[in-house]
N, C-alpha and C positions, 0 to 999 in steps of 0.2 A: 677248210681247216680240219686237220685230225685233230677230234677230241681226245685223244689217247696219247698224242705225241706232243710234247712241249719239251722244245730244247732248254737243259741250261747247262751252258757253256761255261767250259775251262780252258784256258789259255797257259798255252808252253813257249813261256819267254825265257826273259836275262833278269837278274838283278843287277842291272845297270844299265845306263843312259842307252837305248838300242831305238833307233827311226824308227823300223819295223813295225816294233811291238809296240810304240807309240799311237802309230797311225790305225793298228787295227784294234785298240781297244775305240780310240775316238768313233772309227765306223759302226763296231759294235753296240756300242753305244747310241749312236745318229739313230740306228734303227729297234732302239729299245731293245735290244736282244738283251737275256737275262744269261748275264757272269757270274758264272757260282762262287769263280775263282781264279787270281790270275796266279800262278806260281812260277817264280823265277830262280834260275838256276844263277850259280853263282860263273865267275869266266873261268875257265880251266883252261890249262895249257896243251894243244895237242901237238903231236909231231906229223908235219904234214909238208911235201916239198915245197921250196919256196917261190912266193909266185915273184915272179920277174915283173909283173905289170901290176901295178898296185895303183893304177890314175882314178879317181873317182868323182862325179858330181860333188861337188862340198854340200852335207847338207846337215847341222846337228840337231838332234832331240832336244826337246825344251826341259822335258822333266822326265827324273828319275822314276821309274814305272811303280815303286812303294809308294813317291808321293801322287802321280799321277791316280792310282786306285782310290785312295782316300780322297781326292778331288771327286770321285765318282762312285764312290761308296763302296767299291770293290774290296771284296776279302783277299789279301794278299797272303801269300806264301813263299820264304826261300826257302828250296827245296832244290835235292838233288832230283832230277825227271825222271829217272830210273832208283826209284826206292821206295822203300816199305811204307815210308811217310807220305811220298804223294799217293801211295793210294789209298791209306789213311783219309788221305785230304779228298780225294775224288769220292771215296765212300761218305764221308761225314758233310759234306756241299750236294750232296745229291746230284752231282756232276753228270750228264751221259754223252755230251759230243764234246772233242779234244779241239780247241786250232791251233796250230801251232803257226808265234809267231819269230820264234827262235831257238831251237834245240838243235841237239846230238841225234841220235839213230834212238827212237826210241820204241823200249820190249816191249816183248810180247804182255807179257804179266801188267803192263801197263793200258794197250790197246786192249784187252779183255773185260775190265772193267770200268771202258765204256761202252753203253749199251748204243748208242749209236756209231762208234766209229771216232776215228782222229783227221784232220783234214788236215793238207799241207799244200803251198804253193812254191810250183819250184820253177824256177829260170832256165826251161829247156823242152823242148820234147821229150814225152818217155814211150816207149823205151832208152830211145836213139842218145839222150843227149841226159839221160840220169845219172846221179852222183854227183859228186861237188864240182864246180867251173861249170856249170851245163851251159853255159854261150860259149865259153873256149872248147868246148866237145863239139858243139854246135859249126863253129869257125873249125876244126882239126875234121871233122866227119862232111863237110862241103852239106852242109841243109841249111834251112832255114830256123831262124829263130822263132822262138816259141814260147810261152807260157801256159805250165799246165798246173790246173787245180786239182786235188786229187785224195780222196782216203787212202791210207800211206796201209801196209800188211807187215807181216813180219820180215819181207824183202826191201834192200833200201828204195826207195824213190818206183815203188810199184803199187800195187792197190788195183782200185776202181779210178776211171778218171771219171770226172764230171765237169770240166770246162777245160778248152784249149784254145787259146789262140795265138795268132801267127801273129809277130813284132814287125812293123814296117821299117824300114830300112832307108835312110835317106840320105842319098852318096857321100854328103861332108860327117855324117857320121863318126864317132871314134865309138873303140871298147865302149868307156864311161858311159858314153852318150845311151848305148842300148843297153847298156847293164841300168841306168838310170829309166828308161823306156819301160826294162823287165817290170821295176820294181813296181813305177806307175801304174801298170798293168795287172800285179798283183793285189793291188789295193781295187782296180776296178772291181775284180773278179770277186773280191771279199763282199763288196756293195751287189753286184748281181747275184750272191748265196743268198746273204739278209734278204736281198727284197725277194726274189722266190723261192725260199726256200726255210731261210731260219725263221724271218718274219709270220710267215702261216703256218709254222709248224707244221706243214707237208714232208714227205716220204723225200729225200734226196736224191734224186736220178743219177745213177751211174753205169758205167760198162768198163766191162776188161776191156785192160791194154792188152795187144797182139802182140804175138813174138817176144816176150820179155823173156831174158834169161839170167842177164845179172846185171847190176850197175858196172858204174864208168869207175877205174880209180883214180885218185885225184891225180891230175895231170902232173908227168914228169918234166922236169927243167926241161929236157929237148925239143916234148912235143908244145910244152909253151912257145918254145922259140919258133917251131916251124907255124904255132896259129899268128904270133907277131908277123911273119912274115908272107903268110899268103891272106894274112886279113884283107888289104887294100881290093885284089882279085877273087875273093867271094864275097864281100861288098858287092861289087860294081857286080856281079851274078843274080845279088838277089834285090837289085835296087829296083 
């Protein structure tokens, strides 16, 4: 254990019913990690093409994440994630590592005052499969799926990575089913930070991604269509 180094954590969620953000205050929690603070943004409306495939695991949140915090004595905040207030709130919580369990792109001005960094788990390889759909980039670009855990920089979906791993694939598979697979797997990877890493208060081990140049933009209606239709045949490739 570093005596000099004691995480405590802020959380960049929703103010509203979000699995997510659900699931990783509980693990945070499981392993006593110390929340300064959970701040949730309220839903905004973006303009973003629309996805043709919208099938999903059904799975709803129990509780609204204000009430969830007060179950667990967490200092709650709605807050816009990119403003003068959260870092108000980050400076006055003694906040220094971010995770984010559901935000927008978030600044630079925000990632500087924490002194450890912001972490984020995204549904794709990065560089290859960053930006938002990273399974449908993943399916349109012929790789394999992936989940990567990662300190986010002021480029979308780049950083340092600190954990990757590859989604198995099993031929009766749908979308859902590996988008459901990602998720699972993103809550692993949150339980393997805790126990080596936020748990002891040790130094976070990371390394540059290779070759990064910019993210993925969010997938246009056609190349949705062409991942609908060669899903089946890079399936059965990476099975």
């Amino acid at each position: 254990m570093n005596m000099n180094m004691k995480f405590k954590v802020i959380v960049f969620g929703y103010n509203f019913p979000h699995l997510k953000s659900e699931f990783f205050i509980h693990i945070l929690k499981k392993y006593n990690i110390k929340i300064s603070a959970y701040i949730g943004a309220n839903r905004v409306k973006i303009n973003l093409p629309k996805k043709i495939y919208n099938k999903n695991i059904s799975q709803k949140p129990i509780h609204n994440p204000k009430n969830l915090c007060k179950l667990y004595d967490i200092p709650f905040f709605n807050s816009v994630h990119n403003s003068d207030k959260t870092i108000r709130i980050i400076k006055e919580t003694k906040a220094n590592l971010g995770i984010v369990s559901g935000a927008r792109i978030l600044k630079s001005n925000i990632m500087n005052n924490l002194k450890y960094g912001i972490i984020n788990f995204h549904p794709g390889k990065i560089p290859e499969a960053s930006g938002l759909d990273g399974l449908m980039w993943s399916i349109y670009k012929d790789i394999k799926p992936y989940v990567t855990t990662h300190f986010i920089n002021s480029k979308i979906d780049s950083g340092k990575k600190i954990f990757q791993r590859e989604v198995k694939i099993d031929i009766n598979d749908r979308i859902e089913d590996l988008n459901y697979k990602m998720t699972l797997i993103e809550y692993e990877q949150l339980e393997k930070l805790c126990k080596n890493y936020l748990s002891k208060n040790v130094k976070i081990s990371s390394k540059n991604f290779l070759n990064y140049k910019s993210a993925n933009k969010p997938m246009a209606t056609e190349q949705q269509i062409e991942v609908l239709n060669k899903f089946e045949l890079w399936k059965k490739k990476f099975v």
